[in-house]
N, C-alpha and C positions, 0 to 999 in steps of 0.2 A: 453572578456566580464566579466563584475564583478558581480558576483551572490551571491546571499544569500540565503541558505541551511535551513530553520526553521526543527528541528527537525533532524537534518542533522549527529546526533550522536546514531541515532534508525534502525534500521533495513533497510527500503528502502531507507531514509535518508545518510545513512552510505555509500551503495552502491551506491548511485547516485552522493555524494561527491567526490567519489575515481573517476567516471566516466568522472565529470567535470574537475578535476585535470590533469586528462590521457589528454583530451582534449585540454590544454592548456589555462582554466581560471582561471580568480580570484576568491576563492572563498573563503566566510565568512559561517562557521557554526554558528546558535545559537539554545540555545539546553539547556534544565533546568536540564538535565541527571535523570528524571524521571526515564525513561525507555530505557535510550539510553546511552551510555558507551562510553569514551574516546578511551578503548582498542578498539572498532568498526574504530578506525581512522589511529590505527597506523602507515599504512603504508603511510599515506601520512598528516604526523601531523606535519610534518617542511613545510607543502608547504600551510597549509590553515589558516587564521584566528580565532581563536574559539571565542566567546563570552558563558558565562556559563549566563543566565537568562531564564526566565519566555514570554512566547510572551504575555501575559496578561496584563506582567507591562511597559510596553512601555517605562516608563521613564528611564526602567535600562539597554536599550541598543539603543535607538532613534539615540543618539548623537553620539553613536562609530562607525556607521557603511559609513561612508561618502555617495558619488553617487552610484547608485544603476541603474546595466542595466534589472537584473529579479530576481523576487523570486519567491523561490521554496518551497511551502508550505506544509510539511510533517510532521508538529507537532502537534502528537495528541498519548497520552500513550497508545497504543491500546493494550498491553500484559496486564495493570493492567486494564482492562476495560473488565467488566463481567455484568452480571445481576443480580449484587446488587446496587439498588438505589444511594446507594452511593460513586458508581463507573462510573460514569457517564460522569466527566468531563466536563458541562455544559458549562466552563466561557474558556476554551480553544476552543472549537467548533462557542462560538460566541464572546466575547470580543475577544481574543487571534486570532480570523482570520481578524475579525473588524481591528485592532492597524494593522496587514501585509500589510491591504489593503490599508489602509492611507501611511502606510511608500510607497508602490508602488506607489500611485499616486502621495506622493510630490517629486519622482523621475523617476515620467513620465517611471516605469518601467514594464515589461512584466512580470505575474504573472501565475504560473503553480497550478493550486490546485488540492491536490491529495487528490479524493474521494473517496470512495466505491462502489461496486456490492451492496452494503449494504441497498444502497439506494430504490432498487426494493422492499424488501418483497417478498413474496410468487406470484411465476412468474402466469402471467393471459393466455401466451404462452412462445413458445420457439420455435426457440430460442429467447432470448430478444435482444432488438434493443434499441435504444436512445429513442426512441419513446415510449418506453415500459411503463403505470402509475409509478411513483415514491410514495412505501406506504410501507415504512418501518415498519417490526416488530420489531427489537432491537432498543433501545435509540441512539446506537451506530450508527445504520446506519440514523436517526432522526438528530443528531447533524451532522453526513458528508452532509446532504441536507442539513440542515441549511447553513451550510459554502460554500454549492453551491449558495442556496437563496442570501447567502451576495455577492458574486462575480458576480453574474448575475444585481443586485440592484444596484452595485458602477459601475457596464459595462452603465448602462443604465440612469443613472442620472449622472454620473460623467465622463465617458468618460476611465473608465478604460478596459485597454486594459488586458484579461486572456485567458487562456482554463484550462476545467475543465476535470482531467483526472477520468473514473470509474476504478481504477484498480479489479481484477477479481481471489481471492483466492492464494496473492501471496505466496510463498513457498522461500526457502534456507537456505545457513547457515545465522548466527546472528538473525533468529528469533526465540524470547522464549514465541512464541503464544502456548497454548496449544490443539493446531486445531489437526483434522485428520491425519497429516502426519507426525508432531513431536510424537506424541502418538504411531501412527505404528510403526513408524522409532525406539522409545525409548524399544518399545517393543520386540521390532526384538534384537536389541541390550542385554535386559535384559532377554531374553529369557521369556516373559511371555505371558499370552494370551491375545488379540485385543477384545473388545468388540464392535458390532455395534447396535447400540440399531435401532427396528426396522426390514424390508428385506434389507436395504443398496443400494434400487436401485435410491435412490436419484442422484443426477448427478452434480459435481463442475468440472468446469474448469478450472484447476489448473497452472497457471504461472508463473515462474520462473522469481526468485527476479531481474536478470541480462537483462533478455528480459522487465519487466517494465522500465528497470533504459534505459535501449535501447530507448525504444518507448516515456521516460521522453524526454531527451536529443535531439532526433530528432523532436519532437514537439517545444523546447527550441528555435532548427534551424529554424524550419519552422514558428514560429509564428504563429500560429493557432487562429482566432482573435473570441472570444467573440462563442467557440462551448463548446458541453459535447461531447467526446469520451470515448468509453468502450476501455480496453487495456485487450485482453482476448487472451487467447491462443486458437490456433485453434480447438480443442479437447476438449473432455468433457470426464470424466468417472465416474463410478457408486462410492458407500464408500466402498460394499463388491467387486470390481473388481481395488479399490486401494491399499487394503489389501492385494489382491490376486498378486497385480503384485509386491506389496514388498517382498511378501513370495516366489512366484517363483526367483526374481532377488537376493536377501538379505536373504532371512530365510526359510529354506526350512519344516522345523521344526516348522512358525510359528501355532500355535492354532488359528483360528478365532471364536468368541462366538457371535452367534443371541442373541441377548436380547429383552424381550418386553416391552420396554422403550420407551418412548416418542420420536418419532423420529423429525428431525427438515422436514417441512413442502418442503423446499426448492428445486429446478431444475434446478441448474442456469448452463446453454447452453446457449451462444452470440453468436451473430453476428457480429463481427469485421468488416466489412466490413467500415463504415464511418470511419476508422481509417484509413484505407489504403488507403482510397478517399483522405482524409485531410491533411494528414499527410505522409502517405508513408507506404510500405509494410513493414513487419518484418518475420524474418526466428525464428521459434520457439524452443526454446531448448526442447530435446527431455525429455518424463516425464522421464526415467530411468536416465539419463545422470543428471538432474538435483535432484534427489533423492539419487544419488549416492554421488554429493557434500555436498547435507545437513547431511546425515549419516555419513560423514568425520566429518564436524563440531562438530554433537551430542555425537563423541566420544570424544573430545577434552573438553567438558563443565563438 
């Protein structure tokens, strides 16, 4: 199968390229190297196509990419994307998903779009479900709807064939988000102290970059025609009991600090379950086992 990678030199991207490789396809990266690095490829950079552009400007990679069996929509800067207005990304989120979906339908190909948990907002229960309202609070999680809106729109007017994946708090090494577990993990390392602003009983379930790039791939196989799937790990745990399990496993030493900051509002606990209806079961990598690799990494950078 000949697949095209968008963003395919970024963190989930990166992984899920190495994945199709192992697998035995053709694959094409294209990738603006924003936020996504050539070194994220090297192990397998004699065996894939790159294209360095923009998914915005269609015209500066339309013509190099021939027949096209599926794309795997994963570009979007999500490390330099904060809550300053003008970080937002706008014209990636909608032009830049817009131009993938055109190129999939003038090659009749199967389309993976990787969404966000982002897209919820502030949960109304829990666990959440596919069902659950979609009412984002960040822009960021506003623009991955959008980009669901557009796939849902060209499924239903045009006949394009997708599934829409929520991924759910991914984690590993290559990523340079500065979320909860790089900061611990950086901490632990630096020997300094964790602040959690807030009591930390908020609750994310955290999934390992290697089980999304899993659950990518086997949707890839299965063709999952025209659904949204959550890809969440089975487990959920608290910020102050994330802390705690890095200080017991990794720093025994570390300081954890309450602060009375603004905490984020959020609970996100899933329900997986229509995953493993649609798609197929997954064996979850365990939280320490996958914290152990990204603290390997974090020494490395």
């Amino acid at each position: 199968m000949k697949v095209l990678v968008a963003g395919g030199a970024g963190f989930i991207g990166s992984f899920t390229t190495e994945a199709l490789v192992h697998a035995g396809h053709e694959v094409i990266v294209l990738d603006n190297l924003l936020s996504g690095s050539r070194e994220n490829l090297r192990s397998v950079w004699d065996r894939i196509d790159f294209i360095e552009a923009d998914i915005c400007r269609a015209d500066d990679y339309f013509d190099k990419l021939g027949d096209l069996d599926a794309v795997i929509h994963l570009a979007f800067p999500t490390p330099l994307c904060n809550r300053n207005p003008e970080n937002q990304f706008y014209e990636v989120a909608s032009l830049g998903t817009a131009n993938l979906l055109e190129l999939a339908l003038s090659n009749d190909a199967y389309v993976i779009y990787g969404s966000s948990i982002s897209v919820y907002g502030v949960q109304q229960y829990v666990p959440i479900d596919e069902a659950h309202p979609v009412r984002p609070i960040l822009i960021y999680g506003a623009n991955k709807l959008h980009g669901e809106h557009l796939c849902h729109a060209f499924g239903e007017t045009r006949g394009l064939d997708y599934v829409v994946l929520r991924y759910s708090d991914i984690y590993g090494p290559r990523d340079r988000r500065k979320n909860a577990i790089n900061k611990f993990l950086t901490a632990a390392l630096d020997k300094a102290p964790v602040t959690i602003h807030g009591d930390g009983r908020q609750k994310r379930s955290y999934t390992y970059v290697r089980d999304a790039v899993r659950a990518t791939l086997m949707s890839l196989r299965k063709r999952a025609m025209r659904q949204t799937l959550i890809v969440s790990t089975d487990s959920a745990l608290s910020i102050i009991e994330l802390a705690e399990t890095i200080k017991t496993t990794f720093c025994p030493d570390l300081q954890v600090v309450l602060s009375q900051g603004l905490a984020d509002p959020r609970c996100y606990v899933f329900d997986n379950s229509k995953f493993g209806q649609a798609v197929g079961r997954l064996r979850w990598t365990p939280l320490e086992t996958g914290l152990a690799e990204t603290l390997k990494y974090l020494k490395t950078i």
